[in-house]
VEXTORVO-601224 format. One record per residue: residue number from 1; x negated, y negated, z negated of N, C-alpha, C in turn. Coordinates in steps of 0.02 Angstrom, whole numbers, plus 50000, padded with zeros to 5 digits. Each point is the difference from the previous one (the first is absolute). Layout:
BEGIN
+-----+-------+-------+-------+-------+-------+-------+-------+-------+-------+
:   n :    nx :    ny :    nz :   cax :   cay :   caz :    cx :    cy :    cz :
+-----+-------+-------+-------+-------+-------+-------+-------+-------+-------+
: NUM :     X :     Y :     Z :     X :     Y :     Z :     X :     Y :     Z :
...
+-----+-------+-------+-------+-------+-------+-------+-------+-------+-------+
# end
This chain:
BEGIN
+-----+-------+-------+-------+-------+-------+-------+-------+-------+-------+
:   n :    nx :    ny :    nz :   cax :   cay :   caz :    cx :    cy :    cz :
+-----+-------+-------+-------+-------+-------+-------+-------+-------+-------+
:   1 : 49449 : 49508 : 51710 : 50004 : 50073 : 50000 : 50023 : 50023 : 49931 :
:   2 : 50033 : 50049 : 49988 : 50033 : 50020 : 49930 : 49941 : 50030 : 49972 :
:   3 : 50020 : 49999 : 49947 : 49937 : 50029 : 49946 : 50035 : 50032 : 49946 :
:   4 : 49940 : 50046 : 49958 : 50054 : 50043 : 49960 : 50010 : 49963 : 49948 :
:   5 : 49981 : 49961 : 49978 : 50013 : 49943 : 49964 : 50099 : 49968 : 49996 :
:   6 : 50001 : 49961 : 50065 : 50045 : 50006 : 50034 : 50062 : 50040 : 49976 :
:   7 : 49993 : 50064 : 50024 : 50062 : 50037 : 49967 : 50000 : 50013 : 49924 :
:   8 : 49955 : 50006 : 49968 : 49977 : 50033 : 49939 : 50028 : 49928 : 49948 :
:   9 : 50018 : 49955 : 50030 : 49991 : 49936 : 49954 : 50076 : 50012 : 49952 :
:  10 : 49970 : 49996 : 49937 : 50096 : 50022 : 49967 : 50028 : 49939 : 49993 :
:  11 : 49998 : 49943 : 50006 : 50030 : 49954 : 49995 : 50046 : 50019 : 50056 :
:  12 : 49986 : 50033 : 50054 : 50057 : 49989 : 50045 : 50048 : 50039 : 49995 :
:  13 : 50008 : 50025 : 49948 : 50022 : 50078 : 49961 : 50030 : 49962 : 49950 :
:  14 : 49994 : 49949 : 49984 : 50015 : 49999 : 49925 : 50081 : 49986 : 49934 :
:  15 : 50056 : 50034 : 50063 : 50041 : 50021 : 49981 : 50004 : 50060 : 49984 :
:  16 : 49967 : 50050 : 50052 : 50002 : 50083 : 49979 : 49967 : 50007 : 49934 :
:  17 : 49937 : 49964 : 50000 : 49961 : 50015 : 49919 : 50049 : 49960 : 49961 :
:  18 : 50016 : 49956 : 49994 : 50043 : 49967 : 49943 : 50044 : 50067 : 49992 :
:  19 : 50031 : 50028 : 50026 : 50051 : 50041 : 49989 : 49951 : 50062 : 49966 :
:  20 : 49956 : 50011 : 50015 : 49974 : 50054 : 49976 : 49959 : 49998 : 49938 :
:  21 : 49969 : 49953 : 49996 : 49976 : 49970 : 49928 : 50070 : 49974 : 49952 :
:  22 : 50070 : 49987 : 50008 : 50022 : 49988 : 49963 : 50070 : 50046 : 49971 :
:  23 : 49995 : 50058 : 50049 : 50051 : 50057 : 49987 : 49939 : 50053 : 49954 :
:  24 : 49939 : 49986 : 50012 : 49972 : 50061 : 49982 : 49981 : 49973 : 49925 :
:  25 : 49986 : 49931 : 49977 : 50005 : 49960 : 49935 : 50072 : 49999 : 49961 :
:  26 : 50062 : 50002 : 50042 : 50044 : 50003 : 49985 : 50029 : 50080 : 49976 :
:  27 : 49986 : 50046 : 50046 : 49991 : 50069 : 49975 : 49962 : 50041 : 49933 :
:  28 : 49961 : 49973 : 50011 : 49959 : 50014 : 49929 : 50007 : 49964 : 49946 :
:  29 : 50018 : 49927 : 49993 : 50050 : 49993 : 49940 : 50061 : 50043 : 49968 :
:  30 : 50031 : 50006 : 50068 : 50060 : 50034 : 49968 : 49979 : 50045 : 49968 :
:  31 : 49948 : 50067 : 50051 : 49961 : 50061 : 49974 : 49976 : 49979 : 49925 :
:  32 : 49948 : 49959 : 49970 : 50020 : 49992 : 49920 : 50038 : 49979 : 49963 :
:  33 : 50056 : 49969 : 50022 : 50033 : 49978 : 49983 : 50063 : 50050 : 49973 :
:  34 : 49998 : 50064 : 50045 : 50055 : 50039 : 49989 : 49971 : 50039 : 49927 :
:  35 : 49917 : 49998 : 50019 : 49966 : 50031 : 49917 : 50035 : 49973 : 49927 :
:  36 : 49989 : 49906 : 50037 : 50021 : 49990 : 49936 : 50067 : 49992 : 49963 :
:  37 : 50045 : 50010 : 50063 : 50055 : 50007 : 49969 : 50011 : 50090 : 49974 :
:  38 : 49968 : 50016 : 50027 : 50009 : 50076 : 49967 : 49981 : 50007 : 49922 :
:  39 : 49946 : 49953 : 49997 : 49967 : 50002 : 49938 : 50020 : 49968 : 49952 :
:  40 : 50074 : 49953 : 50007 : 50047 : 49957 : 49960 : 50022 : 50064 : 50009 :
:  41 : 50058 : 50028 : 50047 : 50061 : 50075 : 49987 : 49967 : 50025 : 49933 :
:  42 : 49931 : 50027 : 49997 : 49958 : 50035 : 49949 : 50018 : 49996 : 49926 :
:  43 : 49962 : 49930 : 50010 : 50020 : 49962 : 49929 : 50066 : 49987 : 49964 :
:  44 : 50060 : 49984 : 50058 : 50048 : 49969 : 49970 : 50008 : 50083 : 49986 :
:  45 : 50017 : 50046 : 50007 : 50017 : 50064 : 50002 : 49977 : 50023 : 49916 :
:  46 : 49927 : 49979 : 49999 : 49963 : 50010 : 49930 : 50063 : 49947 : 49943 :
:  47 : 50003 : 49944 : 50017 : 50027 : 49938 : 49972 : 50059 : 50021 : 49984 :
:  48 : 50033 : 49937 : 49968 : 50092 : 50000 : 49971 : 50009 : 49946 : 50051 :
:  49 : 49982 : 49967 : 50028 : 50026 : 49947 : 50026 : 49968 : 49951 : 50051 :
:  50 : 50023 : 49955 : 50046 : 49944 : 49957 : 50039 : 49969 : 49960 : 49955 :
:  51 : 50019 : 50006 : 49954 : 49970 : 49944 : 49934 : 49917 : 50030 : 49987 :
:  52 : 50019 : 50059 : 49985 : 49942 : 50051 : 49973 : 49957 : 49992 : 50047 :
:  53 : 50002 : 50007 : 50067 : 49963 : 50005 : 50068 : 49974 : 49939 : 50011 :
:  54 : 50053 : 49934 : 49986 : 49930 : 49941 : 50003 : 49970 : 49990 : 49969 :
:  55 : 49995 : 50032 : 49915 : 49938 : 49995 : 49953 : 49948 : 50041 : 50020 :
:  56 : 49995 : 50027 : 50046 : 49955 : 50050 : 50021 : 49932 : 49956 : 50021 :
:  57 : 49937 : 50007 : 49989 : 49922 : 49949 : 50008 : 50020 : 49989 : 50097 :
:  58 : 50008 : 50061 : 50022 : 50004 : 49972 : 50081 : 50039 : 49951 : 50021 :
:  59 : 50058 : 49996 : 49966 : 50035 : 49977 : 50034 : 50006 : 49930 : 49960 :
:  60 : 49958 : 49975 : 49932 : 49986 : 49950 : 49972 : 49957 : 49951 : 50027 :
:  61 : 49951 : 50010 : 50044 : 49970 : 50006 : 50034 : 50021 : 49937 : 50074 :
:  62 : 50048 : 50030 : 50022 : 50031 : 49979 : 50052 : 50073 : 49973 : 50002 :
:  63 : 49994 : 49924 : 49958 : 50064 : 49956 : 49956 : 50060 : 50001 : 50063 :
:  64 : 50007 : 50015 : 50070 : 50053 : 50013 : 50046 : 50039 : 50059 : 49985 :
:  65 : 49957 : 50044 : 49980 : 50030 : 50056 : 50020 : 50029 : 50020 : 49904 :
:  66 : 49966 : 49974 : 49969 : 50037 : 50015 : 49919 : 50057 : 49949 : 50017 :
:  67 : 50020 : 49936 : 50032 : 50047 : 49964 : 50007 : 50053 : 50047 : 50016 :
:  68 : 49974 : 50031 : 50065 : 50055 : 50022 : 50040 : 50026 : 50068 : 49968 :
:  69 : 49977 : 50035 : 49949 : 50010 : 50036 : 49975 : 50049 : 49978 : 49926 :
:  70 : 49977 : 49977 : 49983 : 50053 : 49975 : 49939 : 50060 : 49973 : 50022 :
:  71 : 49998 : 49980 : 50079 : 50079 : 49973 : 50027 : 50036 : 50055 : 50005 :
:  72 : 49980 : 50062 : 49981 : 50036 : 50069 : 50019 : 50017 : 50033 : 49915 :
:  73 : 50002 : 49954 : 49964 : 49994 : 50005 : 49914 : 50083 : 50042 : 50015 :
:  74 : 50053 : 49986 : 50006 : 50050 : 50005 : 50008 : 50019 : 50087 : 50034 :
:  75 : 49973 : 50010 : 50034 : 50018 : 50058 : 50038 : 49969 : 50050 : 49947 :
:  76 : 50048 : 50073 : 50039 : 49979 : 50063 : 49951 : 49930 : 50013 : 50060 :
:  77 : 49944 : 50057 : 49961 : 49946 : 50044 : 50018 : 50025 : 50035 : 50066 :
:  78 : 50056 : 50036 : 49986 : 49994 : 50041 : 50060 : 50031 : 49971 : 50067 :
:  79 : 50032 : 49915 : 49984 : 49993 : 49963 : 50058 : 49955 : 49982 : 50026 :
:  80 : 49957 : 49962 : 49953 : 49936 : 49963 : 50016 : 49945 : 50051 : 50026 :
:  81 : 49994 : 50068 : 49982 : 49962 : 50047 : 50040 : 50009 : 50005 : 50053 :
:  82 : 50089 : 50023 : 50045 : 50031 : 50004 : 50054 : 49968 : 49933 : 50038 :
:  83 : 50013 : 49937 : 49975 : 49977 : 49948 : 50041 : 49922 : 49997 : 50033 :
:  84 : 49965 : 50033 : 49944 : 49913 : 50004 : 50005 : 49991 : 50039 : 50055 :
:  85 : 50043 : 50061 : 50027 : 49985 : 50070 : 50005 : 50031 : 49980 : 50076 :
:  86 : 50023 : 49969 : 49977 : 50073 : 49942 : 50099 : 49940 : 49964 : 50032 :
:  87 : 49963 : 49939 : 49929 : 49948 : 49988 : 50051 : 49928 : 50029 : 50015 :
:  88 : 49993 : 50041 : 49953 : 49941 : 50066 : 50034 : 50018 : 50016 : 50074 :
:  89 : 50040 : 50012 : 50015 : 50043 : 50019 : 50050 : 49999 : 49982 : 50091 :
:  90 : 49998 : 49910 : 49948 : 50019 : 49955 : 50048 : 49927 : 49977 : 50012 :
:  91 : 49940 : 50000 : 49955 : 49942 : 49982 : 50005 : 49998 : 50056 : 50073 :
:  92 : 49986 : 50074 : 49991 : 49980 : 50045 : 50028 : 50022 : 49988 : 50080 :
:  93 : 50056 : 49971 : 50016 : 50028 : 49995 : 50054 : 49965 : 49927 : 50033 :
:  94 : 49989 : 49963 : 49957 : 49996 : 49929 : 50041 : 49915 : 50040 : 50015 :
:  95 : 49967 : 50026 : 49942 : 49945 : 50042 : 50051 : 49982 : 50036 : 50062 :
:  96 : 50051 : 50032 : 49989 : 50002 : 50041 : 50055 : 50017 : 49962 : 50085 :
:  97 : 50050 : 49923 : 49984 : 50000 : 49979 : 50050 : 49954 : 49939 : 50025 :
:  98 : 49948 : 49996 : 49953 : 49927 : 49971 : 50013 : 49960 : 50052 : 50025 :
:  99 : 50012 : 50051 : 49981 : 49936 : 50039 : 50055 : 50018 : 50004 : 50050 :
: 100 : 50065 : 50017 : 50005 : 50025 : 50015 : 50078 : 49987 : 49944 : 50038 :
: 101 : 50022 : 49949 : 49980 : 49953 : 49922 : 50026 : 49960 : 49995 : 50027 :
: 102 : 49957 : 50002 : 49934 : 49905 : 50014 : 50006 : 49987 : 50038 : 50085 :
: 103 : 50025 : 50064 : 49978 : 49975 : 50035 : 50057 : 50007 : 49995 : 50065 :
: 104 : 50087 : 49981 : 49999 : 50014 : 49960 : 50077 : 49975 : 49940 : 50016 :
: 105 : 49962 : 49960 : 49967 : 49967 : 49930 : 50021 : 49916 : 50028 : 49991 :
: 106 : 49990 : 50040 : 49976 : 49931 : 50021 : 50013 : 49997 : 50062 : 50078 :
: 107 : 50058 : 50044 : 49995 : 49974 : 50019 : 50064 : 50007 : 49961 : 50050 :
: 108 : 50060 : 49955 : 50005 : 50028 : 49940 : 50064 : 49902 : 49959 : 49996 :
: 109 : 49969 : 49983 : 49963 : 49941 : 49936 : 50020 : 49962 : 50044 : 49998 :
: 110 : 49985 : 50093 : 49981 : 49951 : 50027 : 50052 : 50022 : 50022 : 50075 :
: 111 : 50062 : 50013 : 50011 : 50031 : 50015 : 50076 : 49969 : 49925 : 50049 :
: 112 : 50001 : 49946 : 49973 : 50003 : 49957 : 50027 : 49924 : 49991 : 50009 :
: 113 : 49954 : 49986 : 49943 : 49928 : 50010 : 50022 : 49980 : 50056 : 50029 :
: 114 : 50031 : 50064 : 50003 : 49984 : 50050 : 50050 : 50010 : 49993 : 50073 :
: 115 : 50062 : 49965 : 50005 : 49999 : 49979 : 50088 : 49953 : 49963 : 50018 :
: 116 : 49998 : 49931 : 49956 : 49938 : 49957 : 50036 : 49954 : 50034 : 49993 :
: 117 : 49951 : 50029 : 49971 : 49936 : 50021 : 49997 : 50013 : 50059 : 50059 :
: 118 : 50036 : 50027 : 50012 : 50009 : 50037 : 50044 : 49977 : 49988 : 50070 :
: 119 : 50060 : 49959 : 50006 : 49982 : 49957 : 50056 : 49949 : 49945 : 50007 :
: 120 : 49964 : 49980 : 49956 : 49936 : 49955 : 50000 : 49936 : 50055 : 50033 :
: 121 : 50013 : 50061 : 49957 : 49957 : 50063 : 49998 : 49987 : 50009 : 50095 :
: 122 : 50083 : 50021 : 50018 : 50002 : 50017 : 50090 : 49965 : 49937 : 50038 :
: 123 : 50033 : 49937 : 49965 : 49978 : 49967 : 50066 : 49894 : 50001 : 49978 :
: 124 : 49985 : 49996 : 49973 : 49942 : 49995 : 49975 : 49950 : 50045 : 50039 :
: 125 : 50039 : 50078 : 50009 : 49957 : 50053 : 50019 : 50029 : 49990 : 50082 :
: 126 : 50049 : 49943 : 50014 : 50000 : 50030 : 50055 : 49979 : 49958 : 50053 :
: 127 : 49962 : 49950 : 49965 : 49939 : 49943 : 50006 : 49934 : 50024 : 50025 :
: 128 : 49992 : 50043 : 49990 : 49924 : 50039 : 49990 : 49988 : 50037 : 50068 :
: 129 : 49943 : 49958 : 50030 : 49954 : 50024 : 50066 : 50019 : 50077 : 49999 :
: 130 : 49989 : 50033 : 50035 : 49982 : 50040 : 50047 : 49955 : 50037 : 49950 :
: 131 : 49940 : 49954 : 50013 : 49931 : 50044 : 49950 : 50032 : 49990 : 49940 :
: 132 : 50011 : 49969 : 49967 : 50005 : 50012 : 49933 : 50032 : 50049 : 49981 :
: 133 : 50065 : 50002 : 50024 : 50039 : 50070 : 49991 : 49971 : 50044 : 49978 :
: 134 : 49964 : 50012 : 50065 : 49965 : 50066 : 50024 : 49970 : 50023 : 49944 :
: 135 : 49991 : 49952 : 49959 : 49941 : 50017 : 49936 : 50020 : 50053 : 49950 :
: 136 : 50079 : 49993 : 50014 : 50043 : 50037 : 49960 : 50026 : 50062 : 50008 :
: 137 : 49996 : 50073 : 49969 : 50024 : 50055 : 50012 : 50084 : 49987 : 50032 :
: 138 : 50003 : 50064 : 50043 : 50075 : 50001 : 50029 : 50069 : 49971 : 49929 :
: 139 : 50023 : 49981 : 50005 : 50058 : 49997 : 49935 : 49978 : 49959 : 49933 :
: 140 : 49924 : 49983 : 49997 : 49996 : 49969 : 49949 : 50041 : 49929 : 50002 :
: 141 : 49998 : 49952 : 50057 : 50040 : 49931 : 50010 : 50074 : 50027 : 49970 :
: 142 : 50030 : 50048 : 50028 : 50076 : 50003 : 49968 : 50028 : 50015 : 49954 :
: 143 : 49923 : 50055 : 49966 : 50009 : 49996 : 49900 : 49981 : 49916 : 49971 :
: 144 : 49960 : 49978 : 50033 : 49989 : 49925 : 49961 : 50077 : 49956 : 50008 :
: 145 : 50018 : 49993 : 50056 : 50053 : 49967 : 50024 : 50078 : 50020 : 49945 :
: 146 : 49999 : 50073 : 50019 : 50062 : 50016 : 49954 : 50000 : 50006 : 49906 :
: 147 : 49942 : 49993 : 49987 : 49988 : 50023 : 49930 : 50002 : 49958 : 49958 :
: 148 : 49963 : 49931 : 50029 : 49983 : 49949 : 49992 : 50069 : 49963 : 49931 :
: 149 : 50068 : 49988 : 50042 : 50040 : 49981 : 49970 : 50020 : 50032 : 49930 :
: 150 : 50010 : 50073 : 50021 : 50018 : 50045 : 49955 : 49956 : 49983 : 49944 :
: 151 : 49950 : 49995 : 49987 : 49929 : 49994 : 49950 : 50036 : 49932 : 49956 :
: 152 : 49995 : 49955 : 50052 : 50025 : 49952 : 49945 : 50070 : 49989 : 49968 :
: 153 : 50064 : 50032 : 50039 : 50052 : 50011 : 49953 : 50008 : 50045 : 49948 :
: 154 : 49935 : 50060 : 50017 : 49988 : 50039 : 49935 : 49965 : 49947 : 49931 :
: 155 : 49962 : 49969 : 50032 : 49979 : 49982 : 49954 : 50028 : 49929 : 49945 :
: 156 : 50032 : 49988 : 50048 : 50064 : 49944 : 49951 : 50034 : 50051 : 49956 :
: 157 : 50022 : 50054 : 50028 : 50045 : 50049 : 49956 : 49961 : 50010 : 49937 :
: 158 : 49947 : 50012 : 49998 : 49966 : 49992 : 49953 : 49965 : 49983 : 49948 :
: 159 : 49997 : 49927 : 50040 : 50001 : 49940 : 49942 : 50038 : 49986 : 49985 :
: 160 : 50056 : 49981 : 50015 : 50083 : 49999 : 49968 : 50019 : 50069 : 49953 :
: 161 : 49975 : 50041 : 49982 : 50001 : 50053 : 49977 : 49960 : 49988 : 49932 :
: 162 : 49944 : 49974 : 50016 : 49932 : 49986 : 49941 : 50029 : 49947 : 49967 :
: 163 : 50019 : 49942 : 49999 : 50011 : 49933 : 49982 : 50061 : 50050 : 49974 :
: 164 : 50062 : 50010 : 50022 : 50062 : 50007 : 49945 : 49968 : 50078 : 49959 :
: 165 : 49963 : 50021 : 49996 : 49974 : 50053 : 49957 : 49976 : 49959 : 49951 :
: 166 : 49963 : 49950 : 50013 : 49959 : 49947 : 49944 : 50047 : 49968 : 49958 :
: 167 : 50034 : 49968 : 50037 : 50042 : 49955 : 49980 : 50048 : 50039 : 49924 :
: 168 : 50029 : 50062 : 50042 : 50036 : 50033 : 49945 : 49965 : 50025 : 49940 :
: 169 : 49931 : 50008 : 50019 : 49951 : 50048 : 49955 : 49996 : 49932 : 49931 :
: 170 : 49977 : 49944 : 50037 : 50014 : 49925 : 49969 : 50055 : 49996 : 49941 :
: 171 : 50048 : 49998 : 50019 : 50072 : 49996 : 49976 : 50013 : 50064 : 49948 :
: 172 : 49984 : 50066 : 50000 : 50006 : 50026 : 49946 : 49946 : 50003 : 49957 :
: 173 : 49928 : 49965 : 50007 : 49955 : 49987 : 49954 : 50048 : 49948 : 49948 :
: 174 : 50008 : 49956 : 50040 : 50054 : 49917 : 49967 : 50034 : 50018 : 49953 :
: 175 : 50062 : 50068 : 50026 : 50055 : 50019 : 49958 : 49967 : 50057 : 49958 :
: 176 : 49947 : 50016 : 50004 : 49979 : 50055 : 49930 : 49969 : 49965 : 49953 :
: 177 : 49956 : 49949 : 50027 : 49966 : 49966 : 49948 : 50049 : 49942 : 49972 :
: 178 : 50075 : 49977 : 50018 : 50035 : 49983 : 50000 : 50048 : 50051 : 49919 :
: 179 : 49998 : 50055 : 50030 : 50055 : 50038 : 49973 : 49968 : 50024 : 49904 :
: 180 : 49943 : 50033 : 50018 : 49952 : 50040 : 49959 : 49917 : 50005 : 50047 :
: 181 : 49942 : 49981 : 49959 : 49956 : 49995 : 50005 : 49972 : 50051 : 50005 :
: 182 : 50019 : 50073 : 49933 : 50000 : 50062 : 50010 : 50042 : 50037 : 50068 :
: 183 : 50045 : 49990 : 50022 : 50047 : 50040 : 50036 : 49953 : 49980 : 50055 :
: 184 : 49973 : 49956 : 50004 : 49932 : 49996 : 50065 : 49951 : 50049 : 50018 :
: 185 : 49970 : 50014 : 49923 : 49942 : 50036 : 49975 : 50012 : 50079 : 50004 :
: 186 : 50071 : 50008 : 49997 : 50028 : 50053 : 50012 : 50015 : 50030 : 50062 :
: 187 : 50022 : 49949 : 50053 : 50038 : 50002 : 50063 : 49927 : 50031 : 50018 :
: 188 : 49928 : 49945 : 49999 : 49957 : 50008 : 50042 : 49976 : 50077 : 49957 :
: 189 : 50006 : 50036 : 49943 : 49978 : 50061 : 49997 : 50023 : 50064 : 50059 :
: 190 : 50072 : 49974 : 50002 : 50038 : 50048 : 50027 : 49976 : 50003 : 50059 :
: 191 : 50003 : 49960 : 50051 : 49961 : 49974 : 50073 : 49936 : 49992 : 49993 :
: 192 : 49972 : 50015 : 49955 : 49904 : 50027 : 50010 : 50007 : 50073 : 49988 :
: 193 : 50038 : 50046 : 49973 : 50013 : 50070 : 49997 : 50042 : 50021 : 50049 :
: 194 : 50049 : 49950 : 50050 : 50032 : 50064 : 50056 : 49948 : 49972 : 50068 :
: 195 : 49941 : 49951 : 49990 : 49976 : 50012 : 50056 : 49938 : 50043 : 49986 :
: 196 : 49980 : 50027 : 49960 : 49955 : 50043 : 49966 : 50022 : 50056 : 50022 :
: 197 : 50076 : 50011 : 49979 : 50034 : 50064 : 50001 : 49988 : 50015 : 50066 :
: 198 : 50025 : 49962 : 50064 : 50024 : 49980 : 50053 : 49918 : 50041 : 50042 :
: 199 : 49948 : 49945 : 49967 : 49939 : 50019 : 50043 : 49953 : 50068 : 49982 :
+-----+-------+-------+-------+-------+-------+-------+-------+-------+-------+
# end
């Protein structure tokens, strides 16, 4: 006999979550990622040169990215900004087509656990004696039956919602305490005063 077990099992899913755990990890990189290239535009802007910008403590810090920066020794500022500002750009987009992802493989594996439970739900109630029924107000069997599904594709929407909220919330802790230790101390003033403001 099926059990909710049965449908509920994600292994049997476990292409839709791969896709959704790894567009929504993949999304939120880019999402700090576009910070931190914004936060090189910043500097080099402050700077004379990509030279100036890899002596910078952040970016000393992280021996790839002072590499890859001194390979740009050669070029003028207001190229090397244009290029930063191309892949700000290009970060923002490969985002944008991870959520869209995200969301179509998260609503497709709640549509799909909404039918079975659906139909686990009908045949289930439509199992049930005579008396038992009876036990039940007119219409209550067809709010349980129809609602049933809906409940749990809401509620994937929502954990897929919580986890890439974390995840990103994650990722710009990384790149502030990454960037400036203060610009942290700061960020979180600002966002403890507009939900103050707010409430």
């Amino acid at each position: 006999a099926p059990t909710w077990r049965r449908y509920l099992d994600a292994r049997r899913h476990w292409k839709l979550l791969a896709v959704m755990l790894g567009t929504g990890l993949l999304g939120s990189l880019s999402e700090g990622g576009t910070l931190g290239v914004i936060f090189l535009a910043v500097g080099l802007m402050s700077g004379s040169s990509s030279i100036g910008l890899a002596e910078l403590p952040v970016v000393q810090s992280l021996p790839w990215l002072r590499l890859w920066l001194e390979g740009f020794a050669a070029w003028s500022v207001p190229m090397l900004f244009v290029v930063l500002l191309l892949l700000a750009v290009g970060l923002q987009v490969l985002m944008s087509l991870c959520t869209y992802a995200n969301g179509v493989a998260s609503g497709y594996f709640g549509a799909r656990l909404n039918r079975k439970i659906t139909d686990l739900m009908n045949r289930r109630i439509l199992g049930f004696t005579y008396a038992c029924a009876g036990n039940y107000r007119v219409g209550d069997l067809l709010n349980y039956a129809s609602s049933g599904g809906g409940t749990v594709e809401g509620q994937i929407g929502l954990a897929n919602s919580l986890l890439l909220t974390l995840v990103q919330l994650l990722i710009y802790l990384a790149i502030l305490l990454t960037v400036s230790p203060l610009l942290l101390v700061v960020a979180a003033f600002l966002a403890a005063g507009l939900w103050l403001a707010q409430g």
